[in-house]
N, C-alpha and C positions, 0 to 999 in steps of 0.2 A: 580553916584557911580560906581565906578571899580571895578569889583569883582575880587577876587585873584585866580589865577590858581589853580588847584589842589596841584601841587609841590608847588608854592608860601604857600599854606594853611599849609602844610606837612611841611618844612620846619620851616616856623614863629611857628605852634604850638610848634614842640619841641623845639626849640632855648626859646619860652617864659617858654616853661614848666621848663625847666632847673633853669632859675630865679628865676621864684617860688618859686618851690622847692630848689633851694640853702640854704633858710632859715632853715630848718628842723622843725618848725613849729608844735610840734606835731599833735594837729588842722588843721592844710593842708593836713599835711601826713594821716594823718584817713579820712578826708573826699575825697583825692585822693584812698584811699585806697575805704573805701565805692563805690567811684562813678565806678572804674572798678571791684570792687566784682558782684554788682549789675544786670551788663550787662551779666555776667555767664549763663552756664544752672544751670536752678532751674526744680519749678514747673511748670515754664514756659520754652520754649525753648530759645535762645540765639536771635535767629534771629527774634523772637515774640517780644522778649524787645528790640532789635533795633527797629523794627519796632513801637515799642510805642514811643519809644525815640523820632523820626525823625519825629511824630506827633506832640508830643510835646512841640520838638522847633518848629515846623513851626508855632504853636499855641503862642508860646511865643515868636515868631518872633527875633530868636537868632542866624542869620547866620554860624558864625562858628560851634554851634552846629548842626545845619544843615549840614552843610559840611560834619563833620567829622560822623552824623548817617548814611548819604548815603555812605558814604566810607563804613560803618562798614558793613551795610544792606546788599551790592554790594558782599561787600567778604564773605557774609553767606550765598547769594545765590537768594536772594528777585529779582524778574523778574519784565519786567518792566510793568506787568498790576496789581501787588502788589504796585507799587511805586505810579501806578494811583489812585489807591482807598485810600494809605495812602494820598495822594496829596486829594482826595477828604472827608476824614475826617475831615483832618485839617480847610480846606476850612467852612466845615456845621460849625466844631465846633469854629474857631476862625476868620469866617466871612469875608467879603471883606478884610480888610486891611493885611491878607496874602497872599494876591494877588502879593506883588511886592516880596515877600520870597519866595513866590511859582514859581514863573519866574526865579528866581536865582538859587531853586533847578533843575527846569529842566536843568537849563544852565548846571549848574553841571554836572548831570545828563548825560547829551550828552556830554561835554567835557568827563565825562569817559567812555564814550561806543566809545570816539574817533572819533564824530559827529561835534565837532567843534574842529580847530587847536588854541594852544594855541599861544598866540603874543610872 
């Protein structure tokens, strides 16, 4: 499996989002709405709920959500011995077989800390 670039991710996301959303869907649109309301500060902080987010796609083994929680995590400020113990939640809680998600987060990971050159 190939994993996509950072830019490649960034890119395809919005070009699909765009599609999507072309329909106006009221139902898309509220649960679009919902899904970035949600990541806000609340009573939690912002960077609290990414950081649950990015557990729990690594738990639901959902790459591009992966992707795009380490982006979000990365610009709220989450260090990388935060990224190790979310990496090691996921792990207890959604067991070996996030093991090959977990490999592609770090990749990530270090493609954005600029650890790997992209092709």
């Amino acid at each position: 499996m190939t994993r996509k670039t950072i830019a490649e991710f960034k890119t395809e996301r919005v070009a699909l989002n765009e599609v999507l959303l072309k329909s106006q869907h009221k139902y898309i649109q509220r649960f679009f709405n919902v899904d970035n309301g949600v990541y806000l500060d609340g009573a939690l902080p912002a960077k609290t709920k990414e950081m649950l987010g990015l557990a729990a796609s690594l738990v639901l083994r959902c790459d591009d959500c992966i992707t795009y929680h380490i982006l979000q995590c990365a610009e709220l400020g989450v260090t990388d011995p935060e990224f190790d113990e979310i990496f090691a939640v996921a792990l207890v809680v959604g067991g070996s077989i996030t093991i090959p998600h977990l490999r592609r987060a770090a990749e990530t990971l270090a493609e954005l800390r600029g650890e790997v050159k992209e092709p």
